[in-house]
C-alpha positions in Angstrom: 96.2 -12.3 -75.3 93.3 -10.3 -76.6 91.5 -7.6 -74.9 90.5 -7.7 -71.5 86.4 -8.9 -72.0 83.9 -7.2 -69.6 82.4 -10.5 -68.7 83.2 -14.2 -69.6 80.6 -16.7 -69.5 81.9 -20.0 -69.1 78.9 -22.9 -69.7 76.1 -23.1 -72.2 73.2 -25.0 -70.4 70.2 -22.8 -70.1 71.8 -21.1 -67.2 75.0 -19.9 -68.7 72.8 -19.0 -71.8 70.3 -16.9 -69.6 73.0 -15.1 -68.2 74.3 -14.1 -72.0 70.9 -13.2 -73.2 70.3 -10.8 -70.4 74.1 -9.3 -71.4 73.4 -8.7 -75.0 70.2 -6.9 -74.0 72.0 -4.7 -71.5 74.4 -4.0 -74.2 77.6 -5.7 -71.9 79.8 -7.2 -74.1 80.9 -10.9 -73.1 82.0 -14.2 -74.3 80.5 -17.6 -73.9 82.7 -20.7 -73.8 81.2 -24.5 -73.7 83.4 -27.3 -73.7 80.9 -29.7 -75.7 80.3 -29.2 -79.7 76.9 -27.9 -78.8 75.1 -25.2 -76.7 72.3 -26.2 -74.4 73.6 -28.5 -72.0 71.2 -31.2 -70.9 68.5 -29.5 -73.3 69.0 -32.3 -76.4 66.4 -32.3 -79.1 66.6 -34.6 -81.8 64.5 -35.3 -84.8 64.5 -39.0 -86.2 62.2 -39.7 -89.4 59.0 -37.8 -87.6 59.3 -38.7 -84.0 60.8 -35.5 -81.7 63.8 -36.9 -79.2 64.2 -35.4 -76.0 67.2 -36.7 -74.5 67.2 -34.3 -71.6 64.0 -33.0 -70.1 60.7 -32.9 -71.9 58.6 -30.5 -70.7 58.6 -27.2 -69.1 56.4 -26.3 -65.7 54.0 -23.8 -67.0 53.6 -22.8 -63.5 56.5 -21.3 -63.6 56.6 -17.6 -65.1 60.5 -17.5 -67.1 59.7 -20.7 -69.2 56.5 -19.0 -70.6 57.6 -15.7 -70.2 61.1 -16.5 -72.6 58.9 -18.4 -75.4 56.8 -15.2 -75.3 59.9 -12.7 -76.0 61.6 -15.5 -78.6 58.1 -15.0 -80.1 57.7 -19.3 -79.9 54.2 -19.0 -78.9 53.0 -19.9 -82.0 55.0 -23.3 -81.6 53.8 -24.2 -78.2 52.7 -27.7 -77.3 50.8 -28.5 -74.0 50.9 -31.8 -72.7 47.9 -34.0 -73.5 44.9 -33.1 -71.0 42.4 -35.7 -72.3 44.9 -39.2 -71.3 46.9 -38.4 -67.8 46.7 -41.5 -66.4 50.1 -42.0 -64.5 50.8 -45.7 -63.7 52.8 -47.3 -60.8 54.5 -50.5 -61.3 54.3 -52.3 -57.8 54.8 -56.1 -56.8 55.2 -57.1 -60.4 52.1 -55.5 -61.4 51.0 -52.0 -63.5 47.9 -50.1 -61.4 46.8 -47.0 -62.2 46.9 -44.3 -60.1 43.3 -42.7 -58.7 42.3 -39.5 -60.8 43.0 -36.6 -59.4 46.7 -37.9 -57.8 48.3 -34.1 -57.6 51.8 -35.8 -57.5 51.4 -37.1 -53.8 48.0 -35.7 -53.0 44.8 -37.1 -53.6 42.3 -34.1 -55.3 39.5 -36.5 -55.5 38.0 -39.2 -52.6 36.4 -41.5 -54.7 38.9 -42.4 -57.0 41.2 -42.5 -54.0 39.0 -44.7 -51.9 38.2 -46.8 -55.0 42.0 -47.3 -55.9 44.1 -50.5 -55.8 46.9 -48.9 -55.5 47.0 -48.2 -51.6 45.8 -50.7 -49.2 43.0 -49.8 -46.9 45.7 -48.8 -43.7 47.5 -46.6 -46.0 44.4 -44.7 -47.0 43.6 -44.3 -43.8 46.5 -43.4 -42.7 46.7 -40.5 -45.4 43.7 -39.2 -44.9 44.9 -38.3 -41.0 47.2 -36.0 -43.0 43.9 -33.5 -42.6 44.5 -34.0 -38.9 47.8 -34.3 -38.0 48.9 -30.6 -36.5 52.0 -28.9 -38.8 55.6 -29.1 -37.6 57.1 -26.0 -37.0 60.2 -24.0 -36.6 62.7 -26.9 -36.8 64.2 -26.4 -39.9 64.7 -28.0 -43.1 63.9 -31.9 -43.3 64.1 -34.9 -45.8 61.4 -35.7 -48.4 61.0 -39.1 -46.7 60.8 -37.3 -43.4 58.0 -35.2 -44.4 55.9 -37.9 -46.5 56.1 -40.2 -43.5 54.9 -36.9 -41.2 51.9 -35.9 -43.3 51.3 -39.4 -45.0 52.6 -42.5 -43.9 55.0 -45.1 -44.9 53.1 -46.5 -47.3 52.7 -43.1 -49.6 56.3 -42.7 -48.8 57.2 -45.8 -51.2 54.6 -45.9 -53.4 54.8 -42.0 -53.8 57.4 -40.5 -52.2 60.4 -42.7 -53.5 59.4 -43.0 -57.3 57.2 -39.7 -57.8 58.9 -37.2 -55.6 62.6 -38.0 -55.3 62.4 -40.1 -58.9 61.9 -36.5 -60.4 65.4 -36.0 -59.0 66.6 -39.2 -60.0 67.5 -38.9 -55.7 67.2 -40.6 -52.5 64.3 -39.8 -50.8 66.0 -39.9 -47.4 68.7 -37.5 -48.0 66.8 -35.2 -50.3 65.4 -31.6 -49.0 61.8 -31.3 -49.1 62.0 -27.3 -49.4 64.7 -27.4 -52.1 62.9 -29.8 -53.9 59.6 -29.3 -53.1 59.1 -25.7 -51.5 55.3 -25.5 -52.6 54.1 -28.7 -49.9 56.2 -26.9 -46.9 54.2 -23.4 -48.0 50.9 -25.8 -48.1 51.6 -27.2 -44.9 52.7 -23.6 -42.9 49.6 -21.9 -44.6 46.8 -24.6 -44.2 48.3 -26.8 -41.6 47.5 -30.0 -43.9 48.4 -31.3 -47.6 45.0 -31.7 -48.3 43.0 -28.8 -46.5 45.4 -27.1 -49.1 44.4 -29.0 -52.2 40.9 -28.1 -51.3 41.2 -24.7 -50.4 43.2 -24.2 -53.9 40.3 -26.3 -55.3 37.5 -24.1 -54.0 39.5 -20.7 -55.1 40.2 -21.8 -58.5 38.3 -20.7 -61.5 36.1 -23.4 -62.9 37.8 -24.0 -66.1 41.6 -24.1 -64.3 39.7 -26.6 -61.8 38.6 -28.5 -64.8 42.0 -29.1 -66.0 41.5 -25.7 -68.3 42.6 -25.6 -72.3 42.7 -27.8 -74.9 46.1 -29.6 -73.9 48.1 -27.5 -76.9 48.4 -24.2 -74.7 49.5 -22.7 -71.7 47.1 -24.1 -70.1 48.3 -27.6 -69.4 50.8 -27.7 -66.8 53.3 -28.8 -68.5 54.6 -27.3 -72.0 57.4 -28.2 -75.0 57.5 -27.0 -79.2 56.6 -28.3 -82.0 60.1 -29.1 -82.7 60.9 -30.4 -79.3 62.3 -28.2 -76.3 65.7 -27.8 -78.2 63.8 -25.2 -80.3 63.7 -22.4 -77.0 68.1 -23.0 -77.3 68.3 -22.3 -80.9 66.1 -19.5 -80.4 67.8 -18.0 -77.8 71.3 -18.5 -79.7 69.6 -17.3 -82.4 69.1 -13.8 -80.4 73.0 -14.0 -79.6 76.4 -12.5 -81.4 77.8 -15.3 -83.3 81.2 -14.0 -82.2 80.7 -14.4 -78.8 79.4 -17.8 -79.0 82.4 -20.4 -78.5 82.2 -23.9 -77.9 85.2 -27.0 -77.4 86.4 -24.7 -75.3 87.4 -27.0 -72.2 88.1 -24.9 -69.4 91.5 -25.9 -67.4 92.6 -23.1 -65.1 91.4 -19.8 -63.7 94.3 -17.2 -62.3 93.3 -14.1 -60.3 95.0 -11.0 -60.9 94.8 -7.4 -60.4 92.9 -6.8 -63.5 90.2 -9.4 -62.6 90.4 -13.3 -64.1 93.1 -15.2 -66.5 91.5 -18.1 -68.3 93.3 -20.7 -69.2 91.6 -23.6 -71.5 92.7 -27.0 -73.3 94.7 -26.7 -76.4 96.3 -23.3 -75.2 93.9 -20.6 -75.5 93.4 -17.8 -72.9 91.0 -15.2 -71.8 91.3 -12.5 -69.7 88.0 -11.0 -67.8 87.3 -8.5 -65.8 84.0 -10.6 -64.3 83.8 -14.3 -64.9 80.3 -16.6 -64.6 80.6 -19.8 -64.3 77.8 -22.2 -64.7 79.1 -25.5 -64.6 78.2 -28.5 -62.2 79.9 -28.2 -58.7 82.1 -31.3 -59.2 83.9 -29.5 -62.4 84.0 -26.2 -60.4 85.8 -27.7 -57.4 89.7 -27.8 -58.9 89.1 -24.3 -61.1 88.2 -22.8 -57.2 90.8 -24.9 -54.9 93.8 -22.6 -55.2 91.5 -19.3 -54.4 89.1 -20.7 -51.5 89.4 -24.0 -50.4 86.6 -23.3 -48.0 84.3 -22.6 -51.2 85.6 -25.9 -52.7 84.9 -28.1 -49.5 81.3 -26.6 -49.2 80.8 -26.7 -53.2 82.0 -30.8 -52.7 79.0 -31.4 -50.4 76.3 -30.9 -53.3 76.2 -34.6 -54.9 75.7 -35.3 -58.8 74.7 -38.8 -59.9 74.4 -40.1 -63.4 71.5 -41.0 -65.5 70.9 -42.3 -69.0 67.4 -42.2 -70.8 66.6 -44.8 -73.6 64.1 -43.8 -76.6 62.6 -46.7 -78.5 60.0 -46.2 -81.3 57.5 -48.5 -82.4 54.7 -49.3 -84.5 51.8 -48.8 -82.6 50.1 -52.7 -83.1 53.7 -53.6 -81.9 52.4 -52.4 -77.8 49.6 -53.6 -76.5 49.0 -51.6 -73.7 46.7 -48.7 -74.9 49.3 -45.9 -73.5 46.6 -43.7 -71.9 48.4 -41.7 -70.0 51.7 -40.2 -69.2 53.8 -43.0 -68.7 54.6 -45.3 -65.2 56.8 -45.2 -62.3 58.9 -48.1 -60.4 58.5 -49.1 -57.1 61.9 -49.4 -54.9 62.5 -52.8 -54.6 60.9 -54.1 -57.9 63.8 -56.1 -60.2 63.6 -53.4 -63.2 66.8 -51.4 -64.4 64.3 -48.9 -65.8 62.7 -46.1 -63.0 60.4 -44.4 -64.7 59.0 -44.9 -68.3 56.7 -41.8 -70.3 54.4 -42.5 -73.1 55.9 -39.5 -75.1 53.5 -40.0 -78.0 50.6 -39.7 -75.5 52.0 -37.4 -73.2 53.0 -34.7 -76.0 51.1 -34.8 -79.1 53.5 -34.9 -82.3 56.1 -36.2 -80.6 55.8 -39.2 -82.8 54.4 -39.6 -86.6 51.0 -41.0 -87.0 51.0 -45.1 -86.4 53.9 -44.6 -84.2 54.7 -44.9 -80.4 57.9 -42.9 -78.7 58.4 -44.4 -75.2 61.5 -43.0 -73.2 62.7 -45.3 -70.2 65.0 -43.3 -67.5 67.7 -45.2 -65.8 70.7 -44.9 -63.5 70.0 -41.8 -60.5 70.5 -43.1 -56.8 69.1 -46.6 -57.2 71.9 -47.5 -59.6 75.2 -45.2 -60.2 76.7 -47.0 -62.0 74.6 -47.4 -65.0 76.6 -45.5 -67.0 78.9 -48.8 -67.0 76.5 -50.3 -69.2 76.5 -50.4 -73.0 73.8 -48.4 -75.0 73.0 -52.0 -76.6 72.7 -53.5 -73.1 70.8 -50.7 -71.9 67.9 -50.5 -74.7 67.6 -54.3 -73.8 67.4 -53.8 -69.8 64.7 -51.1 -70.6 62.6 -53.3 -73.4 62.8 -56.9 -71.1 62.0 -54.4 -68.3 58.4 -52.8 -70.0 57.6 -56.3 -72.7 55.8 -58.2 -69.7 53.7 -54.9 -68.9 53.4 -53.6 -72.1 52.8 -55.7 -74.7 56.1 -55.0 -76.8 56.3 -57.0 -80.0 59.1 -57.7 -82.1 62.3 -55.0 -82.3 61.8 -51.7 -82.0 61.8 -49.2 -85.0 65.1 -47.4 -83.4 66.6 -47.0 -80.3 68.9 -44.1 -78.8 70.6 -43.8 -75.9 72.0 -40.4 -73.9 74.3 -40.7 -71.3 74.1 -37.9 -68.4 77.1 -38.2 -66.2 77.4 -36.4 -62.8 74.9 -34.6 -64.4 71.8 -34.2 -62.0 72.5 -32.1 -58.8 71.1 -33.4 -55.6 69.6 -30.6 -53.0 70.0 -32.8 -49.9 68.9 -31.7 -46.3 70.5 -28.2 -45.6 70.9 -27.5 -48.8 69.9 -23.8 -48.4 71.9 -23.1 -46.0 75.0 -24.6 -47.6 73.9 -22.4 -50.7 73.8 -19.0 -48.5 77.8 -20.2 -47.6 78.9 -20.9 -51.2 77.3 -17.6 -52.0 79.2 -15.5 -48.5 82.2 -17.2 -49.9 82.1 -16.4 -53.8 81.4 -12.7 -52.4 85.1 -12.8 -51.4 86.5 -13.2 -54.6 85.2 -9.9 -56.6 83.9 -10.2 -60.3 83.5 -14.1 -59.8 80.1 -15.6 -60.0 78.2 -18.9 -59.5 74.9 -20.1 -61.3 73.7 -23.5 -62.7 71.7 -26.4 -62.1 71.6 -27.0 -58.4 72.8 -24.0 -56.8 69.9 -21.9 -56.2 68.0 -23.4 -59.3 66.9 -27.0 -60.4 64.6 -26.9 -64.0 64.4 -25.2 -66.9 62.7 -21.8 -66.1 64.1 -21.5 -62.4 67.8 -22.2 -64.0 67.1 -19.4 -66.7 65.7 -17.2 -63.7 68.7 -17.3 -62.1 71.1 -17.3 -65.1 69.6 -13.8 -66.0 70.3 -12.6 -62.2 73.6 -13.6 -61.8 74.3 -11.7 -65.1 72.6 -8.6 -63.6 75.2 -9.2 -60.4 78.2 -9.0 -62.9 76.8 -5.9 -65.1 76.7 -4.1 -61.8 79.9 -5.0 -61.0 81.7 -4.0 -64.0 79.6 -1.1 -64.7 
């Protein structure tokens, strides 16, 4: 067995990559092991004849400070790409039929009246009834609650599922009922305890807002936009980070199969025979893999660790010529309506949404299946799944004739679900993983969902395990 390593990393999503970079910088040596060929985890870029695939997420929150503050220090600035501030539209596919959602929609919220009261979208009741959202008095002190809960609260049943279902919980891929508005959402419970109201808060952040950030701001190819990628696609911030990295340390088909605690701090023990011996172990892998690696150490860890739910997801890139859609793809993309006969939840117009995305003439579109309306959609075949998402989108969009390519990426028990509680049941993974020294938890829905948050926390839990082998 070779020397005892300060600290082993064992997961190379952007977490478990965080966590390393923050290591080599303090000069703490460590090794990373992945069990896939590739580093990144759900971070997949790939480049097909001109257009940029993004088989994972496609965008970063600019809002957020790590994503920007990372691309600055892997000196990718130069290479950023905002999303498209000229063509937003987002539409909503409801009783059979595409409608465009009112400008100024800030996910669930309406910015601007007109447009609102102008809409198709919402039936004269439901805009009624969300405009009492500036009425209705705040709930207070009784804890955490659904995101269906809250929407219905603040805006009716009616924004609940035309907004709440696809738009809200679709960004989880999740179930609206059993989803945590403050893990998901934390930024409407702060807008409702501050103003007392969704929309006295839009307003107020309206009013306080510098006239050019109020105007959308930027050009759509900066930090500006509220949303961010590379010219190369998101997969260029992992090879950039690797990039940063000790070769050495980086190790990937390295499945891990056992961990043993000992006096001198952790044994691991992976497929095909090879083990490691730590003094401090992260691991950032999803809960469901953690579970039997923990059991024979804390089985109260693994029950509570069990109660965080992963579904599955695929998304579906197709290219086209452009004459080959009809639609004009002015916007972002559309969303499904619960209850509508589509395999396909959500759909973006990647070549409008993110200029370069696709060569000139060209269309990307990226359909996103599977999530809590269907779990098992990973039982279907790529072929059979390109052809759910094109029957779904032809009627709707004009499609013509075969695409140019298709590609299909498969994301099992892949997307963490923060349900109701979820906090809480974090604090007691956290109390728990105290008890076994030099071990450590991060990833994707612990105490971080998205790319900068996940980063965030990676390079936290790494400061945790430099203190504690210092």
């Amino acid at each position: 067995m070779a020397d005892v390593l300060p600290v082993a990393i064992v997961g190379g999503g952007i977490s478990g990559l965080g966590a390393a970079h923050a290591l080599h910088k303090a000069g703490v040596p460590f090794e990373l092991f992945e069990a896939a060929q590739r580093l990144g985890g759900v971070i997949q870029t790939d480049i097909h004849e001109g257009f940029v695939l993004e088989g994972g997420p496609d965008a970063i929150l600019a809002q957020k400070p790590e994503g920007l503050a990372l691309a600055r220090e892997l000196d990718l600035m130069p290479r950023l790409v905002g999303t498209n501030m000229e063509q937003r539209t987002l539409y909503i596919l409801t009783a059979g039929r595409l409608k465009a959602m009112p400008e100024g929609m800030a996910l669930a919220i309406p910015t601007k009246m007109w447009p609102f009261v102008k809409s198709n979208v919402f039936s004269w009741p439901g805009k009624l009834r969300m405009g009492l959202d500036a009425v209705i008095p705040p709930r207070r002190g009784l804890g955490d609650e659904s995101i269906a809960s809250f929407m219905r609260r603040r805006l009716g049943d009616e924004a609940l599922r035309l907004l709440g279902e696809p738009l809200l919980a679709g960004i989880h891929a999740g179930d609206p009922e059993q989803l945590s508005i403050s893990a998901t959402f934390p930024r409407f419970v702060e807008m409702e305890r501050q103003h007392g109201s969704l929309l006295r808060a839009m307003l107020a952040a309206k009013r306080a807002a510098p006239p050019a950030a109020a105007a959308g701001g930027g050009n759509g190819r900066g930090p500006m936009s509220p949303f961010f990628s590379f010219q190369g696609g998101l997969g260029e911030m992992v090879d950039a980070l690797v990039a940063r990295l000790p070769a050495a340390a980086l190790r990937t088909g390295m499945t891990l199969e056992q961990v043993e605690r000992g006096e001198a701090g952790y044994t691991l023990s992976f497929a095909g025979g090879a083990r490691v011996q730590a003094r401090a172990i992260i691991l950032s892998i999803p809960a469901p893999r953690l579970s039997p690696l923990l059991a024979p150490h804390s089985p109260e860890l693994v029950q509570l660790l069990d109660t965080i739910p992963f579904l599955s997801s695929a998304t579906v890139l197709l290219g086209y010529e452009r004459e080959q859609v009809a639609h004009p793809l002015d916007g972002y993309g559309l969303v499904t309506v619960g209850g509508e006969r589509t395999t396909t939840m959500a759909l973006s117009f990647l070549s409008t949404k993110r200029p370069g995305s696709a060569p000139e003439g060209k269309v990307l579109l990226r359909g996103f299946v599977g999530g809590a309306r269907d779990p098992d959609v990973l039982r279907m075949a790529d072929h059979s799944l390109v052809a759910a998402v094109i029957a779904d989108m032809k009627p709707h969009l004009g499609l013509s004739g075969e695409p140019l390519f298709s590609r299909v990426y498969r994301w099992p028990q892949t997307t963490p679900q923060m349900t109701v509680g979820h906090f809480d049941r974090v604090a007691q993974i956290d109390r728990l993983a105290g008890e076994l020294p030099g071990l450590f938890l991060t990833g994707a829905g612990l105490r971080a969902t998205g790319i900068p948050d996940c980063y965030g926390d990676g390079v936290k839990t790494a400061e945790a395990a430099r203190a504690f082998v210092a």
